[in-house]
OpenMM code with the backbone's topology and positions (N, CA, C; nanometers):
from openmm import Vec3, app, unit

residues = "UNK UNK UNK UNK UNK UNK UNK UNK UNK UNK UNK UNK UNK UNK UNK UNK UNK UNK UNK UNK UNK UNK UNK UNK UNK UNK UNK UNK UNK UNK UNK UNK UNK UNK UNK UNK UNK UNK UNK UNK UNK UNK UNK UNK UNK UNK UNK UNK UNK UNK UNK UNK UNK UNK UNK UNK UNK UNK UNK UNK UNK UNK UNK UNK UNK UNK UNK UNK UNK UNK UNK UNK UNK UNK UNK UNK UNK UNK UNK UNK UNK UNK UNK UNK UNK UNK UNK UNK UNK UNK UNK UNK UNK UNK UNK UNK UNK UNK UNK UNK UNK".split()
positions = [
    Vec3(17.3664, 16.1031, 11.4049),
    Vec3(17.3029, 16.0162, 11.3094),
    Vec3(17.3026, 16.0822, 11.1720),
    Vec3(17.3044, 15.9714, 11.0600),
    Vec3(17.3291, 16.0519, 10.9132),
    Vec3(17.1522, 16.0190, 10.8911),
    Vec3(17.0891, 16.0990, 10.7632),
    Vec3(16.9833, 16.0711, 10.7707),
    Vec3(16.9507, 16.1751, 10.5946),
    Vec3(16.8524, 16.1486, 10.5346),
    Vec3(16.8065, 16.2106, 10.4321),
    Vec3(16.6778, 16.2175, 10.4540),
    Vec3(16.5706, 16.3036, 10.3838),
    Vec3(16.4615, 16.2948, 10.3358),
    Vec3(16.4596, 16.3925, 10.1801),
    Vec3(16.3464, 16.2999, 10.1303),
    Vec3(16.3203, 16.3666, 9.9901),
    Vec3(16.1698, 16.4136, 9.9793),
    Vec3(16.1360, 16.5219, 9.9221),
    Vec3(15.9745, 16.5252, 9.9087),
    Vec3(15.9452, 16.5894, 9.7645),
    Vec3(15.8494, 16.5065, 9.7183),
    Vec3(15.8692, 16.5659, 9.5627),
    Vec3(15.7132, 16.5780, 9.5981),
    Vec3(15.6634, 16.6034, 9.7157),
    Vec3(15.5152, 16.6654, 9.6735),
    Vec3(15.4564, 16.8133, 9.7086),
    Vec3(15.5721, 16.9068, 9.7519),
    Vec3(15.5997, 17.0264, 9.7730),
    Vec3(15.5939, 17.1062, 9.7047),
    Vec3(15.4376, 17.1674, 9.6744),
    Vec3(15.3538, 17.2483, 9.5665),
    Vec3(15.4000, 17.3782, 9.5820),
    Vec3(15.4765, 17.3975, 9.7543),
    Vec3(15.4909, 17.5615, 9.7576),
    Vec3(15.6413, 17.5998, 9.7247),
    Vec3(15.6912, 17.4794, 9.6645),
    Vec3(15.9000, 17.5217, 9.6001),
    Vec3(15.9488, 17.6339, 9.6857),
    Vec3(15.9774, 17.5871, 9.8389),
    Vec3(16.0490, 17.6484, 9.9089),
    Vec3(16.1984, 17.6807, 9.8450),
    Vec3(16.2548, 17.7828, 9.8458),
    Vec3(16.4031, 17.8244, 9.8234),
    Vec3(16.4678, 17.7165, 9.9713),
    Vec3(16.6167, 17.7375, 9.9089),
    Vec3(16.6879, 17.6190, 9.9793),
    Vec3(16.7116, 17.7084, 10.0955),
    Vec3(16.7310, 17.8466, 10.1497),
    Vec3(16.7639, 17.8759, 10.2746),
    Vec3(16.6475, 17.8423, 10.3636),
    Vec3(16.4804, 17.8617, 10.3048),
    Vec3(16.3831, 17.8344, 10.4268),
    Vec3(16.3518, 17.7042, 10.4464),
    Vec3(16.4335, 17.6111, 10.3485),
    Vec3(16.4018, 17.4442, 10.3976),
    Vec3(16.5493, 17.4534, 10.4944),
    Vec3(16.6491, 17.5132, 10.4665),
    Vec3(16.7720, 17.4727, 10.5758),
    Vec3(16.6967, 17.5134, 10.7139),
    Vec3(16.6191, 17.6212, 10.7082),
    Vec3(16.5771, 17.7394, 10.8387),
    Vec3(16.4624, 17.6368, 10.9093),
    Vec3(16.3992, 17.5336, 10.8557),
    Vec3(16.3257, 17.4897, 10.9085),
    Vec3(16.4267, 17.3393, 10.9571),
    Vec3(16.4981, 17.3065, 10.9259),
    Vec3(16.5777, 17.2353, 10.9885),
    Vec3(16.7128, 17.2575, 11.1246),
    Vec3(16.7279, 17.3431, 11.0827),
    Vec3(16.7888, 17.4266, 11.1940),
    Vec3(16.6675, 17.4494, 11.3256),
    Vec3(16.5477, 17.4792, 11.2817),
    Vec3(16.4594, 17.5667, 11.3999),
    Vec3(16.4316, 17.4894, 11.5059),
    Vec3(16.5042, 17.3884, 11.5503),
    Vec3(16.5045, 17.2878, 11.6522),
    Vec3(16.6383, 17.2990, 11.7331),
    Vec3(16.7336, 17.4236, 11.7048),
    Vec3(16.8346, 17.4445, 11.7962),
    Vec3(16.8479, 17.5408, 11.8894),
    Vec3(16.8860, 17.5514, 11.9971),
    Vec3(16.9127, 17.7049, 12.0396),
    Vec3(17.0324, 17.7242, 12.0552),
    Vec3(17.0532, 17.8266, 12.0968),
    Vec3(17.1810, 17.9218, 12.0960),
    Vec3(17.2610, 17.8772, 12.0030),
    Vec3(17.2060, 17.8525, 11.8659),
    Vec3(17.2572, 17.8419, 11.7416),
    Vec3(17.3853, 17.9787, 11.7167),
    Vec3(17.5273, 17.8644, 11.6539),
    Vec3(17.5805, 17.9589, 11.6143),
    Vec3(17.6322, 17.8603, 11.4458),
    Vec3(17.6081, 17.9487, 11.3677),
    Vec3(17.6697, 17.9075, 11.2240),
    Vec3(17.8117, 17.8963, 11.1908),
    Vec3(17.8912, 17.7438, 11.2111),
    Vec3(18.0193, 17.7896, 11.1497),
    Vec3(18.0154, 17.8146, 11.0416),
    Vec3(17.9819, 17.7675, 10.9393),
    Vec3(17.9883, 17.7997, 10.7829),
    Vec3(17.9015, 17.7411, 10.7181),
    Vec3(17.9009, 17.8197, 10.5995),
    Vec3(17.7496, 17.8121, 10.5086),
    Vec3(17.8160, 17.8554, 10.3870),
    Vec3(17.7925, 17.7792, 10.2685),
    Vec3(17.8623, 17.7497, 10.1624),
    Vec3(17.7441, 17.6910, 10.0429),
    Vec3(17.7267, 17.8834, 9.9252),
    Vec3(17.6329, 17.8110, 9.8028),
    Vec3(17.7782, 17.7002, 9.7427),
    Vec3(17.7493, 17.6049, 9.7253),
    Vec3(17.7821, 17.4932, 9.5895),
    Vec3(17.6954, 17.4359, 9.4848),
    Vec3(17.7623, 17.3987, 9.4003),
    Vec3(17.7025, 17.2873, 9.3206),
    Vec3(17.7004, 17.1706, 9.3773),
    Vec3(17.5805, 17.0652, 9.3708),
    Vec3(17.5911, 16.9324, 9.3818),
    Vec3(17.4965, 16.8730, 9.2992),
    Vec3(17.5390, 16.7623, 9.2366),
    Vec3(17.5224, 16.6817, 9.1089),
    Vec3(17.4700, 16.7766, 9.0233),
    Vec3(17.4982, 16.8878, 8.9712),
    Vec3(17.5094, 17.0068, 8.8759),
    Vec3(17.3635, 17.0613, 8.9074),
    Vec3(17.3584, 17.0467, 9.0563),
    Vec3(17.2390, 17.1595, 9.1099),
    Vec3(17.2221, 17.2149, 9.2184),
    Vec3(17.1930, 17.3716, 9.2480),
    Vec3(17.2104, 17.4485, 9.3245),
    Vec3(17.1765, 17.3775, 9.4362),
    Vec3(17.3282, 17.4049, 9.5342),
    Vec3(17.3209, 17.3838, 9.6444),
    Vec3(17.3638, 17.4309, 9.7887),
    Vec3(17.3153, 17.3995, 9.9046),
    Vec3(17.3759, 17.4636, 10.0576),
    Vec3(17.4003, 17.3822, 10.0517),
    Vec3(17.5417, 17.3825, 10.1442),
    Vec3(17.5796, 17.2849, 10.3015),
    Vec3(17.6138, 17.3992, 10.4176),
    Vec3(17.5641, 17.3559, 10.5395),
    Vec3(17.5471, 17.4451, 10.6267),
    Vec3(17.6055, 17.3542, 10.7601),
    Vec3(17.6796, 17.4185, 10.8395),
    Vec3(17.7627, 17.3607, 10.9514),
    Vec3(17.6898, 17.4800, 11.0838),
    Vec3(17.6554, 17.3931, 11.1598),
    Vec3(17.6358, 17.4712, 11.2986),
    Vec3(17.6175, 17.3895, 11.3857),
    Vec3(17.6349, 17.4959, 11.5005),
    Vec3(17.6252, 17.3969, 11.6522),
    Vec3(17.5233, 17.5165, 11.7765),
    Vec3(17.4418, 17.4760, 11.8627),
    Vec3(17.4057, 17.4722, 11.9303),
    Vec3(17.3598, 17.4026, 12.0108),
    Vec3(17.2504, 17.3810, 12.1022),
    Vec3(17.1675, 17.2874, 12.1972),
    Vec3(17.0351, 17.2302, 12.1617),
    Vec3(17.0190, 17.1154, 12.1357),
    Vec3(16.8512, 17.0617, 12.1867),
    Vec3(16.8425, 16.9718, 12.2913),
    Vec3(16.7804, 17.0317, 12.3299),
    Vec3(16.6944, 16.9883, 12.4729),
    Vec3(16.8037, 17.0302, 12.6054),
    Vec3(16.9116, 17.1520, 12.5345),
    Vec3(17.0252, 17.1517, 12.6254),
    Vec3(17.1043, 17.0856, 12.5711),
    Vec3(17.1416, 16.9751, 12.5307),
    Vec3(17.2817, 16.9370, 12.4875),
    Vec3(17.3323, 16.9762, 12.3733),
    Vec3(17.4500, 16.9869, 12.4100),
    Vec3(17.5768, 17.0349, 12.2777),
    Vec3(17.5395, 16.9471, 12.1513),
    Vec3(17.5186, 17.0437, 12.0629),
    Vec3(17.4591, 16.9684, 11.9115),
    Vec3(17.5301, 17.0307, 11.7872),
    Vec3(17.5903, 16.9637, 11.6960),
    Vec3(17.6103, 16.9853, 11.5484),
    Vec3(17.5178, 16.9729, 11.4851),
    Vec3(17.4862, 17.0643, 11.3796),
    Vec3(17.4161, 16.9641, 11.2846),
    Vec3(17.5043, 17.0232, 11.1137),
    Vec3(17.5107, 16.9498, 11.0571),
    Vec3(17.5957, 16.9470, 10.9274),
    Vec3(17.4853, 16.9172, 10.8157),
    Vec3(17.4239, 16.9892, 10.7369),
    Vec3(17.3100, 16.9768, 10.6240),
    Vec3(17.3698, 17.0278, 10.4637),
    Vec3(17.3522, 16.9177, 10.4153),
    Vec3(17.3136, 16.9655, 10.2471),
    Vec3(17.1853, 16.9923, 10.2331),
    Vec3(17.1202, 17.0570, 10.1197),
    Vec3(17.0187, 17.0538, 10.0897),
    Vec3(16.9897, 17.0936, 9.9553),
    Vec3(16.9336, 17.1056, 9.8495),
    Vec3(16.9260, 17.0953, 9.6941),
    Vec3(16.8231, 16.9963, 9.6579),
    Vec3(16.8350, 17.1035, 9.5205),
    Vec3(16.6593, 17.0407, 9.4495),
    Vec3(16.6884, 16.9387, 9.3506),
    Vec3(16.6141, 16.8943, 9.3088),
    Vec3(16.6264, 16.8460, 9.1526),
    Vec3(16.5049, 16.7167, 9.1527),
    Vec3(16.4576, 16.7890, 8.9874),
    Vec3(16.3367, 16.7136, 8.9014),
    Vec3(16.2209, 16.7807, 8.9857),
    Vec3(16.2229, 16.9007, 9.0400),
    Vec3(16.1091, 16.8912, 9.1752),
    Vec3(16.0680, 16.8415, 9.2821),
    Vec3(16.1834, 16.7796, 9.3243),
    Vec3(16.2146, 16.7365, 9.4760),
    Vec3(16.3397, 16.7722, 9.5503),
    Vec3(16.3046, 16.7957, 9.6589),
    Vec3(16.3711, 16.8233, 9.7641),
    Vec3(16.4469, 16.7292, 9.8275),
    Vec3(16.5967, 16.7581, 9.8654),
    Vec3(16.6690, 16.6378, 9.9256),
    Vec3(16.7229, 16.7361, 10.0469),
    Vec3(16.7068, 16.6512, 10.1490),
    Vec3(16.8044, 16.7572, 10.2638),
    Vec3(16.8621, 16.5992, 10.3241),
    Vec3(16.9862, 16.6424, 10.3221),
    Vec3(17.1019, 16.5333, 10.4180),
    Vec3(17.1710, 16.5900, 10.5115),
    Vec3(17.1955, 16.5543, 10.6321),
    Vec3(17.1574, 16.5497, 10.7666),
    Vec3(17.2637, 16.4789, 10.8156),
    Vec3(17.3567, 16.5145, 10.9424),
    Vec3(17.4446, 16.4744, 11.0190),
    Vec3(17.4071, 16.5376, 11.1709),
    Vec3(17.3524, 16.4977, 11.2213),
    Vec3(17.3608, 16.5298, 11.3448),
    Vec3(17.4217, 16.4562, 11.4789),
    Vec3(17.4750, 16.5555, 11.5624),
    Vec3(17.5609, 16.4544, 11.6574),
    Vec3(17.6024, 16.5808, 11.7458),
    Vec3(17.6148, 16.4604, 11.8926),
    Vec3(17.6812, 16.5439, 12.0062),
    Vec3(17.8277, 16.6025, 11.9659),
    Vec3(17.8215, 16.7234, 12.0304),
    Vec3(17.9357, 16.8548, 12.0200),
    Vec3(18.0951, 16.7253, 11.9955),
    Vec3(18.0748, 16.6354, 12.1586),
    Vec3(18.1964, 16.5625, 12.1583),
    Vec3(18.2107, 16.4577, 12.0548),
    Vec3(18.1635, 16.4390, 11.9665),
    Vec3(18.1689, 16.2934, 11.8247),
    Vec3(18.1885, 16.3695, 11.7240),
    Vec3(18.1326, 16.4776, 11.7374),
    Vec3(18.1026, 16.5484, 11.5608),
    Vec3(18.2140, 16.5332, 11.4889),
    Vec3(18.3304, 16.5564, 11.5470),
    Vec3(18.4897, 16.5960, 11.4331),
    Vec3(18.5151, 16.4128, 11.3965),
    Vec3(18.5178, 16.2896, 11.4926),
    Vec3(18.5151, 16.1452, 11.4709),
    Vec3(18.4460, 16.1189, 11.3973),
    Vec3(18.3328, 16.1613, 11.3652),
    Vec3(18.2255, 16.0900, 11.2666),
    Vec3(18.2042, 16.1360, 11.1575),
    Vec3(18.2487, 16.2885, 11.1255),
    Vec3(18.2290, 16.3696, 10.9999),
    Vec3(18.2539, 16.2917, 10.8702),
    Vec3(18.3845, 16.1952, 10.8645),
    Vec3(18.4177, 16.1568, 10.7529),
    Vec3(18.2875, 16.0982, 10.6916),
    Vec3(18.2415, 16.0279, 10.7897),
    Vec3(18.1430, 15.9197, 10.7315),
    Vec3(18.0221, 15.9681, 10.6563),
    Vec3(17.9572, 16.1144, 10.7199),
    Vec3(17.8633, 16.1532, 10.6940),
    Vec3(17.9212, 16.2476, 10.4952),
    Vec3(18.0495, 16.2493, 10.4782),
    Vec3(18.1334, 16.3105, 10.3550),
    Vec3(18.1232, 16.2265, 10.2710),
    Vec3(18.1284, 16.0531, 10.3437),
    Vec3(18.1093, 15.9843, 10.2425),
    Vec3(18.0109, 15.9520, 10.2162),
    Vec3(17.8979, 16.0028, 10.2837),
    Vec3(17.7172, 15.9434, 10.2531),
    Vec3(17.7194, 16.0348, 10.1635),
    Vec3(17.7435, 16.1815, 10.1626),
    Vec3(17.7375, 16.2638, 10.0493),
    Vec3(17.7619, 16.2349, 9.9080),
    Vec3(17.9558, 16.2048, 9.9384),
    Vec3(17.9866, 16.1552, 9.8467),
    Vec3(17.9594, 16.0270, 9.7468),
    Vec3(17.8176, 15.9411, 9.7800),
    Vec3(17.8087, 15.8398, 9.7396),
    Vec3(17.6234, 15.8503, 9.6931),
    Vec3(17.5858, 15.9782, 9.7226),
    Vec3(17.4735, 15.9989, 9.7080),
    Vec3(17.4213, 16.0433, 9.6068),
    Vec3(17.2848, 15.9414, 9.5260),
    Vec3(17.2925, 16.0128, 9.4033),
    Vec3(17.1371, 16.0169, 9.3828),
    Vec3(17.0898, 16.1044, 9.3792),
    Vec3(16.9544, 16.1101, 9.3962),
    Vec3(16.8981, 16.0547, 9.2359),
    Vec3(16.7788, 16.0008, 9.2342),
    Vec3(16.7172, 15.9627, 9.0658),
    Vec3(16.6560, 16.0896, 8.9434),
] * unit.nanometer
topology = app.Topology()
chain = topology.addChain("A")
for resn in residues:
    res = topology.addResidue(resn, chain)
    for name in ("N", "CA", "C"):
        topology.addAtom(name, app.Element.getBySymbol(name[0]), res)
């Protein structure tokens, strides 16, 4: 599933690795394929690729995450081990079409 949340009422301005770390902390036997600082819409950003298990099953999860105006955006692809590579495009183009205010 593709998915976002934004929170612009986050008084304690987490850095972007401990909002990825708290999104991740729902996997086990987490392994990181790649993790990549970028720019997105000319502000510091992760995207982070990994796979492990919840609840036991084979899991991706694929995250942007980046600030701007004082809110937080984290975007979200998650999906079984066997869909992840079929569905990626789509979740490239939620990115690519995403423009926060």
């Amino acid at each position: 599933s593709i998915s976002y949340i934004s929170d612009c009422q986050d008084a304690s301005d987490p850095d972007l690795n401990s909002i990825a770390n708290g999104v991740f902390g729902g996997l086990s036997d987490i392994t990181y394929d790649s993790k990549e600082d970028m720019e997105f819409r000319r502000r510091e950003a992760k995207r982070i690729l990994a796979h492990g298990k919840v609840d036991g099953v084979p899991t991706y999860i694929d995250l942007l995450v980046f600030k701007k105006n004082r809110c937080i955006y984290v975007l979200t692809y998650v999906s079984l081990s066997m869909t992840y590579k079929e569905n990626k495009k789509n979740f490239d183009q939620f990115i690519e079409g995403f423009n926060p205010p």
